[in-house]
ZAVO-476961 format. One line per field, with one value per residue (C-alpha): residue number from 1; residue in three letters; x, y, z. Coordinates in steps of 0.001 Angstrom, whole numbers, plus 500000, padded with zeros to 6 digits. Example, Ala and Ser with C-alpha at 12.3 -4.5 7.8 and 13.67 -1.06 7.14 Angstrom:
<recs>
resi 1,2
resn ALA,SER
c1 512300,513670
c2 495500,498940
c3 507800,507140
</recs>
This chain:
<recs>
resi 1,2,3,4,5,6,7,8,9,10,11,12,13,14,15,16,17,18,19,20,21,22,23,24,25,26,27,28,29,30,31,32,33,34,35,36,37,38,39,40,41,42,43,44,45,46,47,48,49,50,51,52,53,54,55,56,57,58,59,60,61,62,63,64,65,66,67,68,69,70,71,72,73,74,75,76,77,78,79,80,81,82,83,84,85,86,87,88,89,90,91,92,93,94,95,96,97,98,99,100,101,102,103,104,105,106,107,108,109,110,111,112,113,114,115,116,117,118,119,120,121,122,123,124,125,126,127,128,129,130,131,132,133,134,135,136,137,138,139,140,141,142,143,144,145,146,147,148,149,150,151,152,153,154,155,156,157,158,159,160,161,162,163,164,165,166,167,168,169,170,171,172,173,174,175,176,177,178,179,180,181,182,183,184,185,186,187,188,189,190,191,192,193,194,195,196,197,198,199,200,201,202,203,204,205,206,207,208,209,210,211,212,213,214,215,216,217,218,219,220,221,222,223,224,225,226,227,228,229,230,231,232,233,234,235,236,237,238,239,240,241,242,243,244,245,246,247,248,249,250,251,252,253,254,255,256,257,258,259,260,261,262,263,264,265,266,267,268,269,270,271,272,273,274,275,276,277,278,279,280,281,282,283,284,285,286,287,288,289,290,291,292,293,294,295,296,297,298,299,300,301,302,303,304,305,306,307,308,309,310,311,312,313,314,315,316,317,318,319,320,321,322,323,324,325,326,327,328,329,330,331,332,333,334,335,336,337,338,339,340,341,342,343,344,345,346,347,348,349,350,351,352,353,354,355,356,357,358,359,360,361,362,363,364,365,366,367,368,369,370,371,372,373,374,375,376,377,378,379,380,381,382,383,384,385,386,387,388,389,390,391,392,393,394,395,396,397,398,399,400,401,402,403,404,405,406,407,408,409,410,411,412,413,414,415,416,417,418,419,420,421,422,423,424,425,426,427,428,429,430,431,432,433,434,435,436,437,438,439,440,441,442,443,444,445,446,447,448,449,450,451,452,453,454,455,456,457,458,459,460,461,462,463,464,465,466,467,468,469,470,471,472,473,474,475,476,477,478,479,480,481,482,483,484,485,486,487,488,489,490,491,492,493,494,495,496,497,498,499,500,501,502,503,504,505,506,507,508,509,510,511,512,513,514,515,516,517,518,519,520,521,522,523,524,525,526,527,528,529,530,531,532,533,534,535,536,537,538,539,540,541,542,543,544,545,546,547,548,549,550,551,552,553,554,555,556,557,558,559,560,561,562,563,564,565,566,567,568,569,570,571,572,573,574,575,576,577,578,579
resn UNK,UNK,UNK,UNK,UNK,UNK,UNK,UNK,UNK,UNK,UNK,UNK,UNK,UNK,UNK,UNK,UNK,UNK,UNK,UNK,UNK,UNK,UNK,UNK,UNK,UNK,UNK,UNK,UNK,UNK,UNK,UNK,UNK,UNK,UNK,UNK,UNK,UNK,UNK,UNK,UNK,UNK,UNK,UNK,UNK,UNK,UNK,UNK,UNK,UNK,UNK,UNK,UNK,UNK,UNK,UNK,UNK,UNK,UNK,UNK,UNK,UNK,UNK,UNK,UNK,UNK,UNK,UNK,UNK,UNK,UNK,UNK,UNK,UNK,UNK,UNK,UNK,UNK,UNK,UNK,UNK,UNK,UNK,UNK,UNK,UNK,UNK,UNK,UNK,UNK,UNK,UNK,UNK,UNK,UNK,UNK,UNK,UNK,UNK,UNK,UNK,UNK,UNK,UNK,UNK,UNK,UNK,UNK,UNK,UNK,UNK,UNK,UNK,UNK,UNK,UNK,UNK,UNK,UNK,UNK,UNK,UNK,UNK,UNK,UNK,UNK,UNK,UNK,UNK,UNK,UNK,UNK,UNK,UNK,UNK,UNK,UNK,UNK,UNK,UNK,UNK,UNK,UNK,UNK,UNK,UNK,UNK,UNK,UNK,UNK,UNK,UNK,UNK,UNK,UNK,UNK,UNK,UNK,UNK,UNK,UNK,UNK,UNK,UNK,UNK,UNK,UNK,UNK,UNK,UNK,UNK,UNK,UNK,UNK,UNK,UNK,UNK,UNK,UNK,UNK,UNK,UNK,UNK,UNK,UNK,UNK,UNK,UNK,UNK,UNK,UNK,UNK,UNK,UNK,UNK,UNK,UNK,UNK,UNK,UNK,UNK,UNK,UNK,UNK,UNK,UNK,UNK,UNK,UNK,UNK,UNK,UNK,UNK,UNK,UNK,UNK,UNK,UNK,UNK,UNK,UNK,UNK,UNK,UNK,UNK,UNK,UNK,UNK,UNK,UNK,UNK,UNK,UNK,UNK,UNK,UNK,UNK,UNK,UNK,UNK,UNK,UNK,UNK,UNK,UNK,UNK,UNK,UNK,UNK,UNK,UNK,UNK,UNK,UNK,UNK,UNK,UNK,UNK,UNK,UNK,UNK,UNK,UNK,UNK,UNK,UNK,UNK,UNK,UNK,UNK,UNK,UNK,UNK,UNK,UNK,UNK,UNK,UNK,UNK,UNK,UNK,UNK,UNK,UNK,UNK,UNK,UNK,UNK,UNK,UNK,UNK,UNK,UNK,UNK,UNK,UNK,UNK,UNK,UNK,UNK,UNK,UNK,UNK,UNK,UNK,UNK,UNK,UNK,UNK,UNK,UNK,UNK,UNK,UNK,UNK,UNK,UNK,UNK,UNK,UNK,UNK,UNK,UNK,UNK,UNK,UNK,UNK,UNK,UNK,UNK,UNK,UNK,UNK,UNK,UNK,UNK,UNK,UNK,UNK,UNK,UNK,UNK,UNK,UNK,UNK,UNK,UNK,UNK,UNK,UNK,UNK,UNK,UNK,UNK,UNK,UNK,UNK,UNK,UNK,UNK,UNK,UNK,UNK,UNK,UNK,UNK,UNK,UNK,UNK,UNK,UNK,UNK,UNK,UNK,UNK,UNK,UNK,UNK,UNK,UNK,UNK,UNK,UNK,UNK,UNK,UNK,UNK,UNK,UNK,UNK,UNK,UNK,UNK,UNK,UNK,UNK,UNK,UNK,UNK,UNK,UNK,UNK,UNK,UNK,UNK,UNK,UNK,UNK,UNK,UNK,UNK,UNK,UNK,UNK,UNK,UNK,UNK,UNK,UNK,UNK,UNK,UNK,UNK,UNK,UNK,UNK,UNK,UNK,UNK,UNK,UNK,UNK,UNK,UNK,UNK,UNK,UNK,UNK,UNK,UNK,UNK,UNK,UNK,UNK,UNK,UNK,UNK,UNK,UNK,UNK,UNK,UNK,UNK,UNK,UNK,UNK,UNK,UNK,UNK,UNK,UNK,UNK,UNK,UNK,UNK,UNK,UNK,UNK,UNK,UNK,UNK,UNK,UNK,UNK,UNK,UNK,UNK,UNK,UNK,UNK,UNK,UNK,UNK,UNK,UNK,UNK,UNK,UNK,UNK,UNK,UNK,UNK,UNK,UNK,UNK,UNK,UNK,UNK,UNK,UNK,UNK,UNK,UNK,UNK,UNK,UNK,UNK,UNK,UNK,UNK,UNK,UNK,UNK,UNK,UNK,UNK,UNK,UNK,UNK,UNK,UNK,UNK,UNK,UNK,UNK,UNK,UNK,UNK,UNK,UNK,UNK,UNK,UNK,UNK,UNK,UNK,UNK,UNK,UNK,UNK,UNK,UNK,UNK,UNK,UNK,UNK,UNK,UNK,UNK,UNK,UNK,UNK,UNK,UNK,UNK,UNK,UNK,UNK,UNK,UNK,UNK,UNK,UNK,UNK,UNK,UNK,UNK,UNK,UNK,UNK,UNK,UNK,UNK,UNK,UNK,UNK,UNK,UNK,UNK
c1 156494,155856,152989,150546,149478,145901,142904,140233,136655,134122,130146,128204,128794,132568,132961,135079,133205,136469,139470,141252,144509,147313,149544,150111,151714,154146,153031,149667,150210,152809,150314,148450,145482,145171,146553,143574,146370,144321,141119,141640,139750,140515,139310,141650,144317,144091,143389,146013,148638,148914,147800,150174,151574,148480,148009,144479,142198,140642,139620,136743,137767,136091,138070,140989,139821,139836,143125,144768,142372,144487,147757,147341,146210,149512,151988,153451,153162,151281,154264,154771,150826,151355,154531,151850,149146,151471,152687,149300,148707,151571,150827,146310,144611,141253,142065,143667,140421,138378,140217,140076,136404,135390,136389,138141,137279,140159,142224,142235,144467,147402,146782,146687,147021,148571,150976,151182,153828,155853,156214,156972,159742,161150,160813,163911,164241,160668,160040,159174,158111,158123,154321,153155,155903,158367,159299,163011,165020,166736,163400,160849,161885,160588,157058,154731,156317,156198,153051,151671,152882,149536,147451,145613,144400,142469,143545,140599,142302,146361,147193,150375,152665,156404,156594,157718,154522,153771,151067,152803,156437,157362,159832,159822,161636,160857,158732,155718,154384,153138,151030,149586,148970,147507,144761,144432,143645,140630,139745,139108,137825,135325,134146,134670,137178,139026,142674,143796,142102,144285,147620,150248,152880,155736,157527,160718,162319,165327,164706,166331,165887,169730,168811,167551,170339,172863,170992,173341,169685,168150,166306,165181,167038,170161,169698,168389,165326,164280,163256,162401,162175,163477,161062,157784,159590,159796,155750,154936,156497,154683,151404,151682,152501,149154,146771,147967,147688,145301,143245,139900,141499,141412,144643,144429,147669,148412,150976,152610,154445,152044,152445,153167,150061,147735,150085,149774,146378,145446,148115,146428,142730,141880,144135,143786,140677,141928,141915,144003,142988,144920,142700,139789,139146,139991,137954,134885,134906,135184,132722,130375,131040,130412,127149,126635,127126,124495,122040,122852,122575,120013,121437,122498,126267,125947,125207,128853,132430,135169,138408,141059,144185,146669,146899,148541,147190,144263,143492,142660,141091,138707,138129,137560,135269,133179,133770,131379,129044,128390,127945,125163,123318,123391,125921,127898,131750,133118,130313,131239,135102,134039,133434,136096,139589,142956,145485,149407,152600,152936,149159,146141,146563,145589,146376,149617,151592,153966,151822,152516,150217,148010,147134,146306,142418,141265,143344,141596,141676,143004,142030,138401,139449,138854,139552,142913,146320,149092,151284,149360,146351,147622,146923,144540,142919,142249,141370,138511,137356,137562,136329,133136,134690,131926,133787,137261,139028,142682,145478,148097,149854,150650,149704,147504,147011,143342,143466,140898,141013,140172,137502,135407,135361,133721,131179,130885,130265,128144,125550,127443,130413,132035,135430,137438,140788,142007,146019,147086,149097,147276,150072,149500,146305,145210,143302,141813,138039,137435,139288,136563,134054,134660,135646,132675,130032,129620,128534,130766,130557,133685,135078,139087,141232,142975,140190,139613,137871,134052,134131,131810,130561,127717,127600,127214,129857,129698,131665,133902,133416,136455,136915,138614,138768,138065,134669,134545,137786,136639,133099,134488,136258,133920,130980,133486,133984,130995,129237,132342,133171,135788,136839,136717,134463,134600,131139,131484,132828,130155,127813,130406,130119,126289,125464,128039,125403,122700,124484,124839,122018,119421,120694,124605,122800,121062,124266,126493,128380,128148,130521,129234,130307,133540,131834,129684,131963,130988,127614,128549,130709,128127,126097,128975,129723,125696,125742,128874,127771,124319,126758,128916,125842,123789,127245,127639,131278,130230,131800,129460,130762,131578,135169,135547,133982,129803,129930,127710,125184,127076,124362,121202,121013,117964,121096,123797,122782,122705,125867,127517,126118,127404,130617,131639,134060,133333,136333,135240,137274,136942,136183,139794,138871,141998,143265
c2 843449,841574,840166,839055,836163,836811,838931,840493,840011,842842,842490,845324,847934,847729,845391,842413,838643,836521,836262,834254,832640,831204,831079,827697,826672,828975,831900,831779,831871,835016,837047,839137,839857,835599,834021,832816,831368,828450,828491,827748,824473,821374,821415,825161,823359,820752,822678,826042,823444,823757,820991,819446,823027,823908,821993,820198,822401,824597,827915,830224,833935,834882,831981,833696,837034,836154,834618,838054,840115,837839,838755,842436,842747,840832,843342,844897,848524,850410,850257,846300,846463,848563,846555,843373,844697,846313,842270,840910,843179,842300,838317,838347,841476,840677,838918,842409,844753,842123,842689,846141,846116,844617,847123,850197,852705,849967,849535,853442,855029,852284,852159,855932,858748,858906,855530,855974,859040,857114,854510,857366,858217,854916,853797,852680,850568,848831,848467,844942,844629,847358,848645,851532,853300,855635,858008,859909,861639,858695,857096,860179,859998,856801,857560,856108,853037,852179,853284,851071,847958,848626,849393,846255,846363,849065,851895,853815,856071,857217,858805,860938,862780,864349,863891,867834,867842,864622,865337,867637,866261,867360,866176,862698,861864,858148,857209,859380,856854,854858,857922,856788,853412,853956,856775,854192,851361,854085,854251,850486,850750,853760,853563,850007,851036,847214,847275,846323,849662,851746,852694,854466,856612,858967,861600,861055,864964,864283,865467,868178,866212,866340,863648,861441,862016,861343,857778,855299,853422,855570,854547,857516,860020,861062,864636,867684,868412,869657,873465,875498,874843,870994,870505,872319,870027,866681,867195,868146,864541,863006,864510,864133,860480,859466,861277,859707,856277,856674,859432,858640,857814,860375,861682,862895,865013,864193,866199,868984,871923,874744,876677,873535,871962,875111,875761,871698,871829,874491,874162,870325,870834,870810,868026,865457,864416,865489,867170,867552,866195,868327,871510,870159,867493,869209,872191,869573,867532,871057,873023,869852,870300,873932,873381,871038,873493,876274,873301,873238,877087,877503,880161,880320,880893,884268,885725,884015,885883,883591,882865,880033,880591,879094,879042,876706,874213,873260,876556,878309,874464,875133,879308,878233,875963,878008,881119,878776,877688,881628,882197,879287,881423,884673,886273,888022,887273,890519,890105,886610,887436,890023,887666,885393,886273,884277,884455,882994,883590,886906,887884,888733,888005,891924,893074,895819,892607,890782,887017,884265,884072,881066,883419,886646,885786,886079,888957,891442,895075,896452,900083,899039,897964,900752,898892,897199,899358,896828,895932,896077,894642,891999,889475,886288,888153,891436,889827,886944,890498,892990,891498,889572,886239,883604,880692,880055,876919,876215,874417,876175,873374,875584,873917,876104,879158,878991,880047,880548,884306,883598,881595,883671,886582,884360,883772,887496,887295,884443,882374,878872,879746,877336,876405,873532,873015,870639,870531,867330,865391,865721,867273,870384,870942,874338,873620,870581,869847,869327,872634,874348,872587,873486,877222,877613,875669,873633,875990,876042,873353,871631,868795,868451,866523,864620,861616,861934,860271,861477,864408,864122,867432,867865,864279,863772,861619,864089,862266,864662,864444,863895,866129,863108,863845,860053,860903,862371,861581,858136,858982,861892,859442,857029,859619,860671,857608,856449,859439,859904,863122,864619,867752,867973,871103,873272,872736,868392,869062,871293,868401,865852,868026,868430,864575,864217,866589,864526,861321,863064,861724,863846,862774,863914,867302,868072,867377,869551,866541,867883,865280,861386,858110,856460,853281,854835,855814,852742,854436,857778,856963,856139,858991,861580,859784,860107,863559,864000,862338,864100,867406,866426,865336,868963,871200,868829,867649,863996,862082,860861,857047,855868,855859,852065,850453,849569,849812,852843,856003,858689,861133,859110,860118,858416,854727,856702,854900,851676,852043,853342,850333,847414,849439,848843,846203,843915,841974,838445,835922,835736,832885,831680,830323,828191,829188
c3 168519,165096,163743,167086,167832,168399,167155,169344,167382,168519,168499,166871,169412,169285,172696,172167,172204,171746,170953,167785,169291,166670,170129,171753,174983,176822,174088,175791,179126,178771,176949,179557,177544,177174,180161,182287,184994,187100,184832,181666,181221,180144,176650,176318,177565,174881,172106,173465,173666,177789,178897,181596,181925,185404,188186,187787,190326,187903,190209,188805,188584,191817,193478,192265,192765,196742,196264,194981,197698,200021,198754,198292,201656,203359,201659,204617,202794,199730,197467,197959,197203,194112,192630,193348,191481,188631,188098,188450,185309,183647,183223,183385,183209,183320,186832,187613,186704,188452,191927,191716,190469,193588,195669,193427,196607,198581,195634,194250,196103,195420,191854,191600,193893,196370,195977,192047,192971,194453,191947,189662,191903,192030,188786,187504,190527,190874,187072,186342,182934,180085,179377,176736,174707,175365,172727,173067,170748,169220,168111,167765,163943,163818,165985,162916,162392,166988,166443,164033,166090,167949,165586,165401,169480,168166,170323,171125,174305,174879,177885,177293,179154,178912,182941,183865,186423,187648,190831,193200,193090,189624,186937,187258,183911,182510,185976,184391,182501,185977,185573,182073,183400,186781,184241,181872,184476,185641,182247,181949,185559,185490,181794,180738,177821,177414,178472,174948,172996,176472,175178,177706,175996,177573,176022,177568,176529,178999,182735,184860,188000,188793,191410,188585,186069,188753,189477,188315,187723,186402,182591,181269,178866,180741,179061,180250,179059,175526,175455,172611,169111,169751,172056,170029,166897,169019,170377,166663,165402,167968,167087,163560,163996,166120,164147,161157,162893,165407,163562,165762,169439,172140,173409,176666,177603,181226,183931,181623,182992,183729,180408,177936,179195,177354,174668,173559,174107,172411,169023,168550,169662,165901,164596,167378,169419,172369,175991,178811,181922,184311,183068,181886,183740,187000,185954,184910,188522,190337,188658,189935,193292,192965,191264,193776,196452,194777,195290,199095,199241,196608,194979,191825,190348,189243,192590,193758,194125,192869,194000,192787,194768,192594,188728,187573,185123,187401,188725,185244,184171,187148,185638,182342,183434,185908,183001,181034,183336,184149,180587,180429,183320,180890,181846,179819,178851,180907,183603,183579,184217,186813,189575,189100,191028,190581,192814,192501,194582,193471,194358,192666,188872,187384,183748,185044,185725,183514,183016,181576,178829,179667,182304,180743,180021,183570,185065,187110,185662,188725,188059,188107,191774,193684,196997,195732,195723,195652,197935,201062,199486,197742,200286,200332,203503,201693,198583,200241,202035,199410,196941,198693,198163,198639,196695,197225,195963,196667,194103,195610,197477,200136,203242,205832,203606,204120,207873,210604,210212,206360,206650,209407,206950,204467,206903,206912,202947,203172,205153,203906,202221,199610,201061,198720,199367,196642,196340,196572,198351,201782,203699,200772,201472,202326,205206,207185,206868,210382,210904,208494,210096,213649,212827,210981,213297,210072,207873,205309,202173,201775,199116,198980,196204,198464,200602,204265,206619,207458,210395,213519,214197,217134,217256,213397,211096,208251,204675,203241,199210,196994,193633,192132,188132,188432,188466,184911,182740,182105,181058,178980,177328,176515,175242,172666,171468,171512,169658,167520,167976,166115,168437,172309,173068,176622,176515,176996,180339,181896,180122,182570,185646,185306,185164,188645,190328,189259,190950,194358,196736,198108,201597,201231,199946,202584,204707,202496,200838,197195,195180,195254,196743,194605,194625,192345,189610,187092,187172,186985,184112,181714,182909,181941,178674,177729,178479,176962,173795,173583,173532,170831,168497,169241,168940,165380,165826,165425,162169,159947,159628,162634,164159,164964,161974,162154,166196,166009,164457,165959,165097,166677,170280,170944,170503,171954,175128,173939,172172,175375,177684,175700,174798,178188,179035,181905,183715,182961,180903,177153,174845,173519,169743,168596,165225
</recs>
């Protein structure tokens, strides 16, 4: 990339006031962070060496805002929208965050889930312009030196993945890193972290998708994938390469395989400031909704049963999470671990089976089970039954495993049971709100992780709420930042999951809608990252200068607010100061 072109000056709280630009003419308008397309005005276009280069209406951003609204909205399907959007990026992106800012609930699901798997799976044939880095095995050795090309947009957030569990399709080889951009874009969106301090990096190990490697098209590593000791060595370079250039940006490890997502997390928790959004973050947004939930029952969580059918990644994100929340309500660790039940495709997860160890905390002694004698009671029937199930949350992906006969014996447990059926895409989902709702007579509290539209029960339009990790990962984010903390602590995303409670209105409460409106999520952002922040400076993990220069006083929580507020980014044109 070479020497840029341009430096970003920041105001005392680390946002950006202008930008220096030594660029002239065609060098401006190609850079994405300083192309203002139809209005720049005429004294920029003098002085940026453009002038001649625009036609003469000069269009304010909310002109061209409308414009782009126009566009996106003509594309004859969501893919045409996305590839639209993705190139709007790639040439002005403050004219890009400003469209989806005025209407992110419209513009979500294109940018991200569902649309954003697609793009992963076409990739190599929709790609427009390289964005981010991709690491392989013929430049991993040289990770520092890539690295330090960005080092002076300040990178304040990576979102990184090696692509082996992209959503619910899988290894998607070099098309993961749409992933990194559509999170990073929600960064940007939710918690006003600037595009320029977002940096999108893929850990292209090889793939093997034998569909992908026999794409003639196909960019990524045309390898199978690392395993082993070459792939613990390749992560390790990687890691050892960002701290040492980036040692006070958050990595956030995005769309692992099941067991690689823990053992990452876990081996770098110390050495990099840094979580994993497909555990935590799914655990943080669901534990909210089931807080939520003991708000519409008024009970509290230690009086519930537990059970997460599936564990993968977000299944024992979700335990972990609730495992702590219990603990906050005095309960001990083994009283704690009591009431919470996994299940997988094998069945109940118990301590006589052979588990993978990511799994191994939360097994069920099954000789203190006096009702359970595997196989006949290894069911999701006897189980829910049995064991008094009262909560039951599904990331199983399998499609109709919740079933009528299910969810009338959790009635039987339970005056309003807790039903949340979160495997995404929508055609995984365990079962159908409106489904619950009529088999229950609308007892039962529901949220999914896919969006629906609102159900009319006895006459009512009833919203379903979304556990979208949109709702935290941003705000996460920015508290760390903000307060400078130096390690990512469980205890930050019960903090996160606590302030989305206190966003849901008193109205959608007493309706059983326990998550809160997406329109909301600029708001709830800056909630979560004050919480967040306040948790980091009581559990003492803040630094004591502060990460990004004199933007802050990491240990003051009485400025944390302020500091967050003007920390975050608004999508409005910058002052271009010629150079």
């Amino acid at each position: 990339m070479g020497k840029k072109n341009y430096e970003f000056v920041f105001d005392q709280y680390g946002n950006t006031k202008e930008i220096k630009v030594k660029s002239r003419g065609n060098e401006v308008l190609s850079n994405h962070y300083l192309n203002k397309g139809t209005n720049f005005s005429k004294q920029e276009q003098e002085t940026l060496g453009i002038n001649g280069a625009l036609p003469p209406h000069r269009m304010s951003l909310e002109e061209q805002v409308r414009v782009c609204e126009e566009i996106t909205d003509n594309k004859p399907t969501n893919i045409e929208k996305y590839i639209y959007l993705r190139s709007l990026f790639d040439r002005n992106v403050t004219l890009n965050h400003a469209l989806l800012a005025k209407n992110i609930k419209r513009y979500l699901p294109i940018v991200y889930t569902p649309t954003v798997g697609q793009a992963c799976q076409e990739f190599s044939e929709i790609v427009r312009k390289p964005s981010g880095i991709t690491f392989h095995p013929g430049n991993i050795d040289k990770a520092e030196a890539i690295l330090e090309q960005y080092k002076e947009d300040n990178i304040r957030v990576a979102v990184v993945t090696d692509n082996a569990g992209i959503l619910g399709i899988g290894d998607q080889g070099a098309g993961g890193i749409n992933i990194c951009i559509g999170k990073l874009q929600l960064y940007t969106q939710g918690a006003g972290i600037a595009p320029w301090h977002c940096l999108p990096i893929s850990l292209d190990v090889g793939t093997d998708s034998q569909t992908l490697l026999n794409n003639p098209t196909y960019l990524g590593h045309r390898e199978k994938r690392l395993s082993g000791k070459a792939y613990d060595g390749f992560i390790e370079k990687f890691a050892r390469a960002f701290q040492k250039v980036f040692p006070n940006a958050l990595c956030q490890w995005e769309d692992f395989s099941k067991q690689n997502a823990f053992t990452i997390n876990d081996a770098y928790s110390k050495e990099l400031v840094s979580f994993n959004d497909d555990i935590q973050g799914t655990g943080s947004i669901t534990l909210a909704g089931v807080m939520a939930a003991m708000k519409v029952k008024n009970e509290p969580l230690k009086d519930q049963n537990f059970l997460v059918y599936g564990a993968g990644a977000g299944g024992i994100g979700i335990i972990e999470q609730i495992y702590t929340a219990l603990k906050e309500e005095g309960l001990s660790e083994e009283e704690a671990k009591k009431c919470i039940f996994t299940m997988d495709s094998k069945g109940l997860v118990t301590t006589d089976r052979k588990l993978d160890p990511y799994k191994k905390t939360f097994a069920q002694d099954s000789a203190a089970l006096p009702w359970f004698q595997a196989p006949k009671d290894n069911t999701l029937e006897t189980v829910v039954e049995k064991a008094g199930i009262t909560v039951i949350i599904g990331t199983s992906a399998q499609a109709g495993s919740f079933t009528e006969k299910i969810v009338m014996q959790m009635c039987k447990n339970t005056a309003r049971p807790v039903i949340l059926p979160i495997s995404n895409p929508t055609d995984k989902i365990e079962a159908l709100p409106e489904d619950i709702y009529r088999w229950t007579d609308g007892k039962a509290i529901i949220a999914t992780g896919s969006p629906f539209d609102p159900v009319v029960h006895n006459g009512k339009e009833i919203r379903i709420g979304q556990c979208n990790n949109f709702f935290v990962f941003p705000g996460i984010g920015l508290g760390i930042i903000a307060s400078g903390a130096r390690e990512v602590l469980p205890t930050f995303f019960t903090a996160a999951a606590k302030a989305v409670v206190d966003n849901i209105d008193d109205e959608d409460l007493a309706n059983g809608i326990v998550l809160p409106k997406i329109n909301r999520v600029r708001k709830i952002s800056r909630d979560v990252a004050l919480e967040v922040g306040k948790a980091a400076i009581a559990a003492g993990v803040c630094k004591d200068s502060a990460p990004f220069s004199e933007f802050n006083h990491n240990n003051d929580p009485a400025r944390l607010a302020t500091i967050i507020d003007n920390m975050m980014w608004e999508p409005r044109y910058l002052p271009l100061i010629p150079v």
